[in-house]
C-alpha positions as CSV (number, residue, x, y, z in Angstrom):
1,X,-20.0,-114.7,34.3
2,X,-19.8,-118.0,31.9
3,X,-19.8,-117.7,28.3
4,X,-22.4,-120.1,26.4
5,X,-21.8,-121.3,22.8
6,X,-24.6,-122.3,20.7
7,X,-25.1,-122.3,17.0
8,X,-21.5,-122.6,15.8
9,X,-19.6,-119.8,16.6
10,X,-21.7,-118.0,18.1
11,X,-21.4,-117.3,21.7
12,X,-23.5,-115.1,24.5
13,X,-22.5,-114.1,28.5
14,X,-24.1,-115.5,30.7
15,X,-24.6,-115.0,34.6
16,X,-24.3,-117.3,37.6
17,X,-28.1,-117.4,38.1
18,X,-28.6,-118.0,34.7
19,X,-26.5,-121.0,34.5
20,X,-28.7,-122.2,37.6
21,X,-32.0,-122.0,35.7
22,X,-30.6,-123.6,32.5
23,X,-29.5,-126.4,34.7
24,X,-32.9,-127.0,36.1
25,X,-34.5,-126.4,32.6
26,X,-31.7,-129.3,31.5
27,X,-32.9,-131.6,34.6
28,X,-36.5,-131.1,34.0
29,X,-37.2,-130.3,30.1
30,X,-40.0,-128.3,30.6
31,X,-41.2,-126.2,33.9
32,X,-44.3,-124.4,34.5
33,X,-44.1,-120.6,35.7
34,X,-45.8,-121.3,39.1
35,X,-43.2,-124.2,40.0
36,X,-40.7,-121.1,39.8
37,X,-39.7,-118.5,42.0
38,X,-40.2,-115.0,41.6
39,X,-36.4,-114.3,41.0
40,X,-36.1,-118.0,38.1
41,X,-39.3,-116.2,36.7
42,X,-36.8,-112.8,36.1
43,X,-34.0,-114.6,35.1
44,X,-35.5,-117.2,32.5
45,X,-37.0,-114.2,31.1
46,X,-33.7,-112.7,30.5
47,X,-32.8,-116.1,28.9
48,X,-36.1,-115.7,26.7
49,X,-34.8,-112.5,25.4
50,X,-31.3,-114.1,24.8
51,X,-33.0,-116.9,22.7
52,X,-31.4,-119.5,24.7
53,X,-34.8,-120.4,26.3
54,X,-38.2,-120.8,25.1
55,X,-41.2,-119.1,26.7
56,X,-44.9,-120.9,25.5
57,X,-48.5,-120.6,26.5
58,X,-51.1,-122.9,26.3
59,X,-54.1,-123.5,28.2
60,X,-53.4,-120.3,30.1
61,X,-50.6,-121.6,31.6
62,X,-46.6,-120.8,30.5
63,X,-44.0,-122.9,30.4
64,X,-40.4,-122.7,29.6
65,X,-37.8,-125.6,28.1
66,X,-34.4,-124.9,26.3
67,X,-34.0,-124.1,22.6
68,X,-33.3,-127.1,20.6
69,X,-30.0,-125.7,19.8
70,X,-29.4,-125.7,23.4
71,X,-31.1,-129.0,23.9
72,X,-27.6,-130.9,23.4
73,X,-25.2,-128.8,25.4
């Protein structure tokens, strides 16, 4: 378990594997669903619902980047 602040004072738990996919996020800016595994897909949906990562469809497809709060951690 990590903690994660964002938004000045406010901070949220987060798990090992979450901290994995925010890395990559970080590394890559945006990913595509389909470049994901089944598992990522699970936990950057738990990040959606955190509001730590953004989910976005367009063109049938959906992405996912970091928040720009989170965009400077």
């Amino acid at each position: 378990m990590r903690f994660l602040e964002f938004k000045k004072g406010i901070t949220v738990v987060i798990t090992n594997e979450e901290q994995d996919v925010l890395e990559m996020l970080r590394d890559k800016g945006t990913v595509n669903k389909t470049k994901m595994s089944e598992r990522e897909q699970t936990i950057a949906n738990q990040l959606v619902n955190k509001h730590i990562i953004v989910r976005k469809k367009s063109n049938e497809q959906i992405t996912y980047k970091l928040q720009p709060s989170q965009a400077s951690l």
